[in-house]
PyMOL Python script that loads the backbone (N, CA, C, O; Angstrom):
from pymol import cmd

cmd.read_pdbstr("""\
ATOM      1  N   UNK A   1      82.993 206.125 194.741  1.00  0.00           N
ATOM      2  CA  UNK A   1      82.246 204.932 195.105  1.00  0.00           C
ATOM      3  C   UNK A   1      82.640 204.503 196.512  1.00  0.00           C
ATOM      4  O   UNK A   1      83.801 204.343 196.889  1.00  0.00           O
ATOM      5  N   UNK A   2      81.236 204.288 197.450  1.00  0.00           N
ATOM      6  CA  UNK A   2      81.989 204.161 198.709  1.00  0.00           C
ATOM      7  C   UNK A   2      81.806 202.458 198.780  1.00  0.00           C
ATOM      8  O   UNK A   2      80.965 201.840 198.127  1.00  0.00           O
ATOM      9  N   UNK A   3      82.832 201.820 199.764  1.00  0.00           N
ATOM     10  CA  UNK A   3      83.024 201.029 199.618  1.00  0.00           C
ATOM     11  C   UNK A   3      82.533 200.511 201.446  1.00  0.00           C
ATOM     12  O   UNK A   3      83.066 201.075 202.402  1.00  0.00           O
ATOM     13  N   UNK A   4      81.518 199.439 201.629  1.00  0.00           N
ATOM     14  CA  UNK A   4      81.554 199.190 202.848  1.00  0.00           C
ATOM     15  C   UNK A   4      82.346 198.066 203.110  1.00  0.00           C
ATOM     16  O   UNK A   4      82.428 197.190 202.249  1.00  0.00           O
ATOM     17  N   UNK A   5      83.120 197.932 204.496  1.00  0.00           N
ATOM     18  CA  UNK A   5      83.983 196.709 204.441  1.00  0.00           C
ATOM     19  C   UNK A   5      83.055 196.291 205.517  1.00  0.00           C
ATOM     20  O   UNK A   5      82.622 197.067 206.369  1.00  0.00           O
ATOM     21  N   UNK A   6      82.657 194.542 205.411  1.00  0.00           N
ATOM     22  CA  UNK A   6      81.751 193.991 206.805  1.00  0.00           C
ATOM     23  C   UNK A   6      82.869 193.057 207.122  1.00  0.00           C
ATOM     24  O   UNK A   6      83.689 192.650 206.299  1.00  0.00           O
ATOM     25  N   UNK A   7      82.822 192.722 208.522  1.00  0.00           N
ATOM     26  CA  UNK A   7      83.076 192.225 209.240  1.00  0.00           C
ATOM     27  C   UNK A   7      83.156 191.296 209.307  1.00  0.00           C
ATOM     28  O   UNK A   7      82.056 190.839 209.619  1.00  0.00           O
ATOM     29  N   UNK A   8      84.645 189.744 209.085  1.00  0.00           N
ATOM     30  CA  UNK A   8      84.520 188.710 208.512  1.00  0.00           C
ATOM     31  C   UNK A   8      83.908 187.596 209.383  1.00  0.00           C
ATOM     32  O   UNK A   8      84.103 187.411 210.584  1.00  0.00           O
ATOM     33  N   UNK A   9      83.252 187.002 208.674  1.00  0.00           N
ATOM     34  CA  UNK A   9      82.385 186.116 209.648  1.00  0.00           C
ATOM     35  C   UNK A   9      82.676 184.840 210.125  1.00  0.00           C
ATOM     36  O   UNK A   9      83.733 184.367 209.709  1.00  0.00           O
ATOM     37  N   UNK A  10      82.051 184.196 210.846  1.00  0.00           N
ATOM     38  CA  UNK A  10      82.257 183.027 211.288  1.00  0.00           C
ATOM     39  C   UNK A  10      83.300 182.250 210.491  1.00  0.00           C
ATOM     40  O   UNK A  10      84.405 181.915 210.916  1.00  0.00           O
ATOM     41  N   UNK A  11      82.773 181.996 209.211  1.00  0.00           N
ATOM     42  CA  UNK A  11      83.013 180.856 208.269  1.00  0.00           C
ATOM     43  C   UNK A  11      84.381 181.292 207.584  1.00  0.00           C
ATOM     44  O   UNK A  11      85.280 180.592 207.116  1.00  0.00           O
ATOM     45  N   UNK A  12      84.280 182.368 207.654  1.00  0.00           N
ATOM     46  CA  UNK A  12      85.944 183.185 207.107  1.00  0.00           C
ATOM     47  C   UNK A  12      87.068 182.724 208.272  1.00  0.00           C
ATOM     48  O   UNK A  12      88.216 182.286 208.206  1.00  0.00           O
ATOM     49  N   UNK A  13      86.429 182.950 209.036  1.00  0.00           N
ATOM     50  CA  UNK A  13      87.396 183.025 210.302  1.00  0.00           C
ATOM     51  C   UNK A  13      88.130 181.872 210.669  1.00  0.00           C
ATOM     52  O   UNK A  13      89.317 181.696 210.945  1.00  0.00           O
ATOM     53  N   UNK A  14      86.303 180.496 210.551  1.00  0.00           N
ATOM     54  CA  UNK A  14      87.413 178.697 211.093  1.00  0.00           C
ATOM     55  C   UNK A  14      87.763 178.657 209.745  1.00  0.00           C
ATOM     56  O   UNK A  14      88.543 177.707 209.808  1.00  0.00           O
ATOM     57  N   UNK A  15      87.766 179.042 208.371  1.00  0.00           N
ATOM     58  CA  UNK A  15      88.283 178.463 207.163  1.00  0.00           C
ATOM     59  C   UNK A  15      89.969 178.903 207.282  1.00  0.00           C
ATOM     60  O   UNK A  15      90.835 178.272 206.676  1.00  0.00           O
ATOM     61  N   UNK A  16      90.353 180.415 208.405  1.00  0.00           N
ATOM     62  CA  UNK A  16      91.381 180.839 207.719  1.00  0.00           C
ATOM     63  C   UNK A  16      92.479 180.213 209.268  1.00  0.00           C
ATOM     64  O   UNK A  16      93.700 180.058 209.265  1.00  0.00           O
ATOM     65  N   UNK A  17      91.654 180.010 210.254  1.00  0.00           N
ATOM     66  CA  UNK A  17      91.821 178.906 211.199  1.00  0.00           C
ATOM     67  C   UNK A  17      92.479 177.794 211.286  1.00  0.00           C
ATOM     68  O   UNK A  17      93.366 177.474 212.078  1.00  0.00           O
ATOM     69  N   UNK A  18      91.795 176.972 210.063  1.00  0.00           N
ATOM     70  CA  UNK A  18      92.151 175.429 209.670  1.00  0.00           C
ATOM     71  C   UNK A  18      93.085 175.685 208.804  1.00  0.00           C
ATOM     72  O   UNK A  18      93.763 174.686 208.565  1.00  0.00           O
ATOM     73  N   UNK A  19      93.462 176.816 208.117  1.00  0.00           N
ATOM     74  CA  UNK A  19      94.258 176.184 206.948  1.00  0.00           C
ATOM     75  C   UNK A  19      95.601 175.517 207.234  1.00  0.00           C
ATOM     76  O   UNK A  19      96.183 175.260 206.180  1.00  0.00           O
ATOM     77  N   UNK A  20      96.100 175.250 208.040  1.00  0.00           N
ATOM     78  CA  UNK A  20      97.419 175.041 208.682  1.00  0.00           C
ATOM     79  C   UNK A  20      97.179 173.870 209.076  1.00  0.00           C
ATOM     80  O   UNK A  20      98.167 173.135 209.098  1.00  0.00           O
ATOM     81  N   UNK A  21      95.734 173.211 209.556  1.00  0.00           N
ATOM     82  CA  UNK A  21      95.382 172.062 210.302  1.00  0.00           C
ATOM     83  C   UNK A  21      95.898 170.749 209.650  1.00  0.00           C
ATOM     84  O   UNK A  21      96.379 169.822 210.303  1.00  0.00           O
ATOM     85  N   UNK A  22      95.784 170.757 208.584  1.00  0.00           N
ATOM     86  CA  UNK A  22      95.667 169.728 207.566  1.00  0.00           C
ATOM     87  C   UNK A  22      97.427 169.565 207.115  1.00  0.00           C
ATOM     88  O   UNK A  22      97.749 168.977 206.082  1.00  0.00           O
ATOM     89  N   UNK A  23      98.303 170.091 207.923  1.00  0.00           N
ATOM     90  CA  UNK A  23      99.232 169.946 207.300  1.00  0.00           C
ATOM     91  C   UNK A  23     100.298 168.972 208.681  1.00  0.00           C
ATOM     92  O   UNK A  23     100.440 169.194 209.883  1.00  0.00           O
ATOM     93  N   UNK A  24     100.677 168.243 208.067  1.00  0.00           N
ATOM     94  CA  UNK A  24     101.538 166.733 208.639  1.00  0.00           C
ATOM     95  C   UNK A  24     103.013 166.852 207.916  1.00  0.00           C
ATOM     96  O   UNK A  24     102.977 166.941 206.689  1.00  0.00           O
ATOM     97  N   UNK A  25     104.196 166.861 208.494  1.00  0.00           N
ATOM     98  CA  UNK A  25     105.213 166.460 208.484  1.00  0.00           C
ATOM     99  C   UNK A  25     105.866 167.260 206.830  1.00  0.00           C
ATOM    100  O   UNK A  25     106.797 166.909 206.105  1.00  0.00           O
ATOM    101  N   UNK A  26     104.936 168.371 206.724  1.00  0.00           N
ATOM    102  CA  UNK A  26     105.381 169.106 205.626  1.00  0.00           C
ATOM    103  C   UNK A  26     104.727 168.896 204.416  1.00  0.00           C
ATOM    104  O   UNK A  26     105.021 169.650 203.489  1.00  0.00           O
ATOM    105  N   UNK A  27     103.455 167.551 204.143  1.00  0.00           N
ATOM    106  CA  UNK A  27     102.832 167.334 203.539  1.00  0.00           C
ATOM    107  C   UNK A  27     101.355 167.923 203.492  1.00  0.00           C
ATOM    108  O   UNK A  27     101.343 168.827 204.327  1.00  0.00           O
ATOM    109  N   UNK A  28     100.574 167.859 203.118  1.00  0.00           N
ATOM    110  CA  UNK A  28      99.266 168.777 203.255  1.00  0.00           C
ATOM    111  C   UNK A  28      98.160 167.063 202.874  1.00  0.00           C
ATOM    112  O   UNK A  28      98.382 166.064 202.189  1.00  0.00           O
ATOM    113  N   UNK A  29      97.279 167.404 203.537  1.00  0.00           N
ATOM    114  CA  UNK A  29      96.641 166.384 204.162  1.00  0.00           C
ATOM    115  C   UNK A  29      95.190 166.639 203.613  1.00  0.00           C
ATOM    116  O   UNK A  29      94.722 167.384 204.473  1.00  0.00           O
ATOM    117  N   UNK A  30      93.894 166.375 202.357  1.00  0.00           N
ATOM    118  CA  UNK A  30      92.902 166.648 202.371  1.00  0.00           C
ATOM    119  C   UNK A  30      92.017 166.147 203.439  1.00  0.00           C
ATOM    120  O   UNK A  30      92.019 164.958 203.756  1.00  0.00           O
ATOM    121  N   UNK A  31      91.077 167.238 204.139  1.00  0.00           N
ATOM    122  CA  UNK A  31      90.006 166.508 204.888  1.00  0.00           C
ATOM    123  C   UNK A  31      88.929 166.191 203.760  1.00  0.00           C
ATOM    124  O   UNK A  31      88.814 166.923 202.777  1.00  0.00           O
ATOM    125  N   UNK A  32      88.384 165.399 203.899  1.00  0.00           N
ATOM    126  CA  UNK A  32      87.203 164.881 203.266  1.00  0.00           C
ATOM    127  C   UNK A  32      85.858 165.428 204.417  1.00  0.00           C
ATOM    128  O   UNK A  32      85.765 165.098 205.599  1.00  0.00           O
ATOM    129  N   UNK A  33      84.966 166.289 203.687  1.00  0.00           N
ATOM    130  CA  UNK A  33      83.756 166.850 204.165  1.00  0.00           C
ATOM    131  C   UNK A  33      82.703 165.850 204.751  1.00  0.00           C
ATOM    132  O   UNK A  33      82.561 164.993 203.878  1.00  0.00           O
ATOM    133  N   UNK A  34      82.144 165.645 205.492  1.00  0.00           N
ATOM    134  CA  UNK A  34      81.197 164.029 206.055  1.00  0.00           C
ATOM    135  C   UNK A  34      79.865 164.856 205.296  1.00  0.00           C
ATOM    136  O   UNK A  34      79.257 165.704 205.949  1.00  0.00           O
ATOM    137  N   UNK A  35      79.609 164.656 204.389  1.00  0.00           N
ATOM    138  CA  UNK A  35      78.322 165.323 203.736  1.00  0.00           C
ATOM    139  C   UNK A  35      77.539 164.210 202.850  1.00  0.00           C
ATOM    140  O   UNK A  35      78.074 163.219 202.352  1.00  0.00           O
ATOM    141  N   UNK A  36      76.049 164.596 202.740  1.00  0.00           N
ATOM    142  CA  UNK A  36      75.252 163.154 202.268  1.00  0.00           C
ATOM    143  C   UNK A  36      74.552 164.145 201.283  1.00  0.00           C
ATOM    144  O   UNK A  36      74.484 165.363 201.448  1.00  0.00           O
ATOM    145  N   UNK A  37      74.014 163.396 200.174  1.00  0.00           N
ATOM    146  CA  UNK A  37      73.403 164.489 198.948  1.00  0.00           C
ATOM    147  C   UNK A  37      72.087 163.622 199.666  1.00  0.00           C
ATOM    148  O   UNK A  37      72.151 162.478 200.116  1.00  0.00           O
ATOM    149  N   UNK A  38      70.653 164.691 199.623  1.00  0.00           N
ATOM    150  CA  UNK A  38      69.624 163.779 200.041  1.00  0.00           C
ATOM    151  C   UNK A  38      68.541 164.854 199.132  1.00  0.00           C
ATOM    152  O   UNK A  38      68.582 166.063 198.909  1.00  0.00           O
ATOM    153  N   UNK A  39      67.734 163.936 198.809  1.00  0.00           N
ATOM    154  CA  UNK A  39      66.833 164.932 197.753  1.00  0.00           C
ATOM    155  C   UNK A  39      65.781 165.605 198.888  1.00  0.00           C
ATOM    156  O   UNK A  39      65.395 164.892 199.814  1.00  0.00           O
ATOM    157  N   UNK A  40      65.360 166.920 198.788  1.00  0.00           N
ATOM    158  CA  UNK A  40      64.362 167.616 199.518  1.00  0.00           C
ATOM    159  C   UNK A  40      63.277 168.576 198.488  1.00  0.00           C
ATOM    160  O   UNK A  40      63.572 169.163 197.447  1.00  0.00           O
ATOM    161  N   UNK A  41      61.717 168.486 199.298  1.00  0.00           N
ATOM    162  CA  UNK A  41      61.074 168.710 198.499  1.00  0.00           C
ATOM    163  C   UNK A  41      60.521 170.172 198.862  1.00  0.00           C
ATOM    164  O   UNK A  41      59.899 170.335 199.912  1.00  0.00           O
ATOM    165  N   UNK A  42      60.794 171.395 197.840  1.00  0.00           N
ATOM    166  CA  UNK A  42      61.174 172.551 198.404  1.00  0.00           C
ATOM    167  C   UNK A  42      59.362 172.963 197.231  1.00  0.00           C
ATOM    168  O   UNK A  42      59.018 172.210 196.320  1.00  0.00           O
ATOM    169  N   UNK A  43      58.774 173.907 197.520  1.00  0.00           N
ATOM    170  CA  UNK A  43      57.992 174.624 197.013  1.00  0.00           C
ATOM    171  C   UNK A  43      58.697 175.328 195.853  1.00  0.00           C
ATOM    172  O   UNK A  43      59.926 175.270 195.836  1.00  0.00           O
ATOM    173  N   UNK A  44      57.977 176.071 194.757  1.00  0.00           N
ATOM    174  CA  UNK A  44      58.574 176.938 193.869  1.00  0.00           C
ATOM    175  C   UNK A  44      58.377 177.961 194.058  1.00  0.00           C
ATOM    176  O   UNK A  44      59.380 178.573 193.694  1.00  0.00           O
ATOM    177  N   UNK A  45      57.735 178.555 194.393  1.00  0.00           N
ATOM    178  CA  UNK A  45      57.486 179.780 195.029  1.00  0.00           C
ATOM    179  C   UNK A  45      58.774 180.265 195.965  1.00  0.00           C
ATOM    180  O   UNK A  45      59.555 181.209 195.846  1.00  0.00           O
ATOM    181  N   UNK A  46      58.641 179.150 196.994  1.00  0.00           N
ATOM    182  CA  UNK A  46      59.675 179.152 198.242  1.00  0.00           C
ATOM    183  C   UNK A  46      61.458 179.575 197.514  1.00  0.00           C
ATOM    184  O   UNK A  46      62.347 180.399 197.731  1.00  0.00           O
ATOM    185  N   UNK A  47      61.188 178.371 196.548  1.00  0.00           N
ATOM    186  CA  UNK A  47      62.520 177.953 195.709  1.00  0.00           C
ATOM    187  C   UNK A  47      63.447 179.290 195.493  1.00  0.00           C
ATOM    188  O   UNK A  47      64.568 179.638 195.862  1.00  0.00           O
ATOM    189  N   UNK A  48      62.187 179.968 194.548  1.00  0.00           N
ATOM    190  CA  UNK A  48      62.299 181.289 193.971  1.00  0.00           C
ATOM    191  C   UNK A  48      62.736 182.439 194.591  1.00  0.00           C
ATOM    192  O   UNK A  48      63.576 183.261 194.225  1.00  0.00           O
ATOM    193  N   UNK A  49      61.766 182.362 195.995  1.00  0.00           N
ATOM    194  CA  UNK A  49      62.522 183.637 196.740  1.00  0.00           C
ATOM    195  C   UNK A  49      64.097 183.594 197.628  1.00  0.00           C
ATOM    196  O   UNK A  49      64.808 184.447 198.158  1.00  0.00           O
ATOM    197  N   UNK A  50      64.158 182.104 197.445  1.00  0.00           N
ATOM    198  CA  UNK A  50      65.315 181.936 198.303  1.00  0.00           C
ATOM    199  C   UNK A  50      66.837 182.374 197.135  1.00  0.00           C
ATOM    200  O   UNK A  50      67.959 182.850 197.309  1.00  0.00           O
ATOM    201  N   UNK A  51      65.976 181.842 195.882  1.00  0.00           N
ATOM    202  CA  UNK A  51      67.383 182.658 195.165  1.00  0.00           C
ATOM    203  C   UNK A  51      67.647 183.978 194.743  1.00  0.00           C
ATOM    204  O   UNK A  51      68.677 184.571 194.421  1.00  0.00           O
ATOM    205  N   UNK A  52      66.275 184.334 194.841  1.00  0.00           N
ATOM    206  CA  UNK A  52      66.414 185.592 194.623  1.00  0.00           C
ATOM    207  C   UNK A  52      67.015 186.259 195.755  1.00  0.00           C
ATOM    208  O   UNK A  52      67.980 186.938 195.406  1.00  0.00           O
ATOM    209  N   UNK A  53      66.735 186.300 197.174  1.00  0.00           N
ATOM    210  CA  UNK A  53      67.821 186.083 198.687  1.00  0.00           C
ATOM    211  C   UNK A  53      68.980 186.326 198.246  1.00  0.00           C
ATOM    212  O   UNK A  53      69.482 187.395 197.897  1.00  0.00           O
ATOM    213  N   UNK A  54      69.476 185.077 198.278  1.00  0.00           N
ATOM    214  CA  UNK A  54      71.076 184.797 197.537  1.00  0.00           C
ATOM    215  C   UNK A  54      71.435 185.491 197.090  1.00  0.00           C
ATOM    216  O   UNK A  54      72.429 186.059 197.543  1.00  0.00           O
ATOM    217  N   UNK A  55      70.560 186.069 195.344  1.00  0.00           N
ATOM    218  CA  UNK A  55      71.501 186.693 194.713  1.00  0.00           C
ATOM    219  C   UNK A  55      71.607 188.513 194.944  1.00  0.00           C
ATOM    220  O   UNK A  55      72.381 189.286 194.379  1.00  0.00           O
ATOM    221  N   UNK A  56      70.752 188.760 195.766  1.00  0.00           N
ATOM    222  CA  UNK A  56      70.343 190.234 196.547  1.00  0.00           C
ATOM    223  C   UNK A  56      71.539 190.125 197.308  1.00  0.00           C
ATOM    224  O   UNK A  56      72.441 190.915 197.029  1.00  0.00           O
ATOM    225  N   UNK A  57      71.741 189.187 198.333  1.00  0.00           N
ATOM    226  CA  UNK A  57      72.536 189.892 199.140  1.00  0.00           C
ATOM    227  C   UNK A  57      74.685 189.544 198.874  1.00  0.00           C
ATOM    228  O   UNK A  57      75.660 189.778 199.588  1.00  0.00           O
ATOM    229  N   UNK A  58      74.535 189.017 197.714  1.00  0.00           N
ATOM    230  CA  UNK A  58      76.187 188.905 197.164  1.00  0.00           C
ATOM    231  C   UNK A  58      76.851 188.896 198.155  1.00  0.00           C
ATOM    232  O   UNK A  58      77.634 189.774 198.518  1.00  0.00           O
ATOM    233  N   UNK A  59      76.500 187.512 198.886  1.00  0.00           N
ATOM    234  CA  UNK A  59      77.358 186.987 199.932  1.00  0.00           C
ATOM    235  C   UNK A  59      78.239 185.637 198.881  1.00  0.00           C
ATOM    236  O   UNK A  59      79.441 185.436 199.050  1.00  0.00           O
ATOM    237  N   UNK A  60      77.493 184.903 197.937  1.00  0.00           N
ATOM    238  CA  UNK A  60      78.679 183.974 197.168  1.00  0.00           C
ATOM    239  C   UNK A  60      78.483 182.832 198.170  1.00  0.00           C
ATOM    240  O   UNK A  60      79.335 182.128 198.712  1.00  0.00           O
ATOM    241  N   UNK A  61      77.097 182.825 198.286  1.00  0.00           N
ATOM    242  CA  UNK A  61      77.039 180.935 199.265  1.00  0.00           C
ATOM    243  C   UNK A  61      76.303 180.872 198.232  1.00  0.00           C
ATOM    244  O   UNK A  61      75.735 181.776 197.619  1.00  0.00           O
ATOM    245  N   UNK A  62      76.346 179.116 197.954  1.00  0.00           N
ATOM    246  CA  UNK A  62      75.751 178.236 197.109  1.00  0.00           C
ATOM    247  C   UNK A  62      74.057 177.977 197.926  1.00  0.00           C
ATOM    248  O   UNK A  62      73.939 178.059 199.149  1.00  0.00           O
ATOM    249  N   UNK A  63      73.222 177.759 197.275  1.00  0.00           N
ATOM    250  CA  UNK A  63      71.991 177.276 197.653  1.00  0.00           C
ATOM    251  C   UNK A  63      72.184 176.155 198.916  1.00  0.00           C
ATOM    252  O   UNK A  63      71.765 176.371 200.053  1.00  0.00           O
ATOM    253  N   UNK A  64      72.909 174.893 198.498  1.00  0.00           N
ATOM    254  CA  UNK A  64      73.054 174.498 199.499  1.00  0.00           C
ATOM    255  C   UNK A  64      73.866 174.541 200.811  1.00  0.00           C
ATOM    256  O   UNK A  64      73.816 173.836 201.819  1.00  0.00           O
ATOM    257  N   UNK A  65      74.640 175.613 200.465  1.00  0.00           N
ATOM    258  CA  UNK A  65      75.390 176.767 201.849  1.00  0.00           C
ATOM    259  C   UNK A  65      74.552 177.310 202.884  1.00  0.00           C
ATOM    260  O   UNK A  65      74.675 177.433 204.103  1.00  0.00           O
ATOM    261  N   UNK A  66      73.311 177.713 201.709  1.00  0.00           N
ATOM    262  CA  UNK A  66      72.680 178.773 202.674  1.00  0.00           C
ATOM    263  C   UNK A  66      71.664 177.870 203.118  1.00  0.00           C
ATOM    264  O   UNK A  66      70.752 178.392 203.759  1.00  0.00           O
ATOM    265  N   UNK A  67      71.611 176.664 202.931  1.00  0.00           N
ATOM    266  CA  UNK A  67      70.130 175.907 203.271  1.00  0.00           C
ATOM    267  C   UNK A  67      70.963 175.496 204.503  1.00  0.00           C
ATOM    268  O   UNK A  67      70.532 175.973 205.553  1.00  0.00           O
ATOM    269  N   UNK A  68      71.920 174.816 204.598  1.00  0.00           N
ATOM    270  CA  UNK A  68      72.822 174.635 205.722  1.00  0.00           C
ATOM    271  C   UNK A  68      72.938 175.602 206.591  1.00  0.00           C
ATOM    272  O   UNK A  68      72.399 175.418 207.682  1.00  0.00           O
ATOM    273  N   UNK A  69      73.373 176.370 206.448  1.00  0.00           N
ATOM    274  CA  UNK A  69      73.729 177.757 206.948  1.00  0.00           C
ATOM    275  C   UNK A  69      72.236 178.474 208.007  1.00  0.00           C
ATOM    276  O   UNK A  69      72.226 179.095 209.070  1.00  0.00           O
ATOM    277  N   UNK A  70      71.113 177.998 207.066  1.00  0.00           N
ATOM    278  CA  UNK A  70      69.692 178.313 207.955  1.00  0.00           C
ATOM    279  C   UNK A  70      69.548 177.152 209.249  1.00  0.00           C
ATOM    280  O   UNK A  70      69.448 177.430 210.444  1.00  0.00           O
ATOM    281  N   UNK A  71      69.574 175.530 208.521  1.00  0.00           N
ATOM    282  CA  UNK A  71      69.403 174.855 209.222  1.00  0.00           C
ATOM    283  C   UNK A  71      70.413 175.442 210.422  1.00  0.00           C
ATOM    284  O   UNK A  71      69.891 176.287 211.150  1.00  0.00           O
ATOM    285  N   UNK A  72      71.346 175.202 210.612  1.00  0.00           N
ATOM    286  CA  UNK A  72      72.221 175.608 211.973  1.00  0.00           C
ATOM    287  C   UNK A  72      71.973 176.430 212.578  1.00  0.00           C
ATOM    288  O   UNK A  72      72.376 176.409 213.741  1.00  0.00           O
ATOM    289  N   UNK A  73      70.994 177.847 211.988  1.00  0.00           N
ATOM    290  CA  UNK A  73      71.167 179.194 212.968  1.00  0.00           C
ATOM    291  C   UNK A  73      69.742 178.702 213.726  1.00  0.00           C
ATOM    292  O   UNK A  73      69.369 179.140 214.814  1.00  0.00           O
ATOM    293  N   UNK A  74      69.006 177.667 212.895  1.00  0.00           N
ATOM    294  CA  UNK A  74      67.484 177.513 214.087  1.00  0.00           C
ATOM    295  C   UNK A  74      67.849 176.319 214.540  1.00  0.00           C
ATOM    296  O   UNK A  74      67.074 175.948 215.422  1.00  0.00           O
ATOM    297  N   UNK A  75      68.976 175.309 214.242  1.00  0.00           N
ATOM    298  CA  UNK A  75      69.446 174.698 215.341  1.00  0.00           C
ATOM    299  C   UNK A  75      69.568 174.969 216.858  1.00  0.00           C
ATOM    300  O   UNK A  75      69.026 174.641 217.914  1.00  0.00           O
ATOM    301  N   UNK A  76      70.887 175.990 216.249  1.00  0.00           N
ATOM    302  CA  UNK A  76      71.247 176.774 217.867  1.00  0.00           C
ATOM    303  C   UNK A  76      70.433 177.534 218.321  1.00  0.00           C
ATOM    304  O   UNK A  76      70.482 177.719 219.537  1.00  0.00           O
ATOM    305  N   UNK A  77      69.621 178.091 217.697  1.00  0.00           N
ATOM    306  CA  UNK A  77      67.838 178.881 218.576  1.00  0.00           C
ATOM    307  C   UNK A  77      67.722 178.178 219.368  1.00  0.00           C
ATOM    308  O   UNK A  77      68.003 178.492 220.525  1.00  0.00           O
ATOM    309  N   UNK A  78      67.240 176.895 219.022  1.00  0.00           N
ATOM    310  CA  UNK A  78      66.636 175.896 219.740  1.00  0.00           C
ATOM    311  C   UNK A  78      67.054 175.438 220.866  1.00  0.00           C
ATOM    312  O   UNK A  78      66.218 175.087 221.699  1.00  0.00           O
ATOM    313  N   UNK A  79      68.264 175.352 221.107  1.00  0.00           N
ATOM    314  CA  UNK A  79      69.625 175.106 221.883  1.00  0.00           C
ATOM    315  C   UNK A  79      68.985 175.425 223.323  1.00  0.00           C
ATOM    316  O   UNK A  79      69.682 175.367 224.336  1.00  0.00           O
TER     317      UNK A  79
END
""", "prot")
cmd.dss("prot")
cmd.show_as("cartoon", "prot")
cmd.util.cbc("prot")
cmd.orient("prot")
């Protein structure tokens, strides 16, 4: 069984980055995430293919990872 190894990404990288950040005087410090739950009105169709996405490509982001994760990459397009 061959095994491909990819290349760790962005989010691997500031997660393994920060882990040290949060730590004060030998204590460990939670950041609290600045995140807002806001209801959005998604098609079913749309819904559907986006999980099916997800679960094709066994990357292990949550729906709202990858909705984030889109918003930002046509953020910075835009840029």
């Amino acid at each position: 069984m061959n095994t491909i190894r990819q290349k760790p990404s962005k989010k691997s990288d500031d997660f393994i980055n920060q882990a040290g950040s949060s730590l004060i005087e030998g204590k460990t410090r939670k950041k609290k995430a600045l995140k807002k739950q806001i209801p959005v009105m998604i098609p079913e169709a749309l819904l559907i293919s986006l999980d099916e996405q997800i679960e094709s490509s066994m990357v292990g982001l949550s729906r709202s990872a990858w909705i984030c994760q889109a918003i930002k990459e046509k953020l910075n397009r835009e840029d």
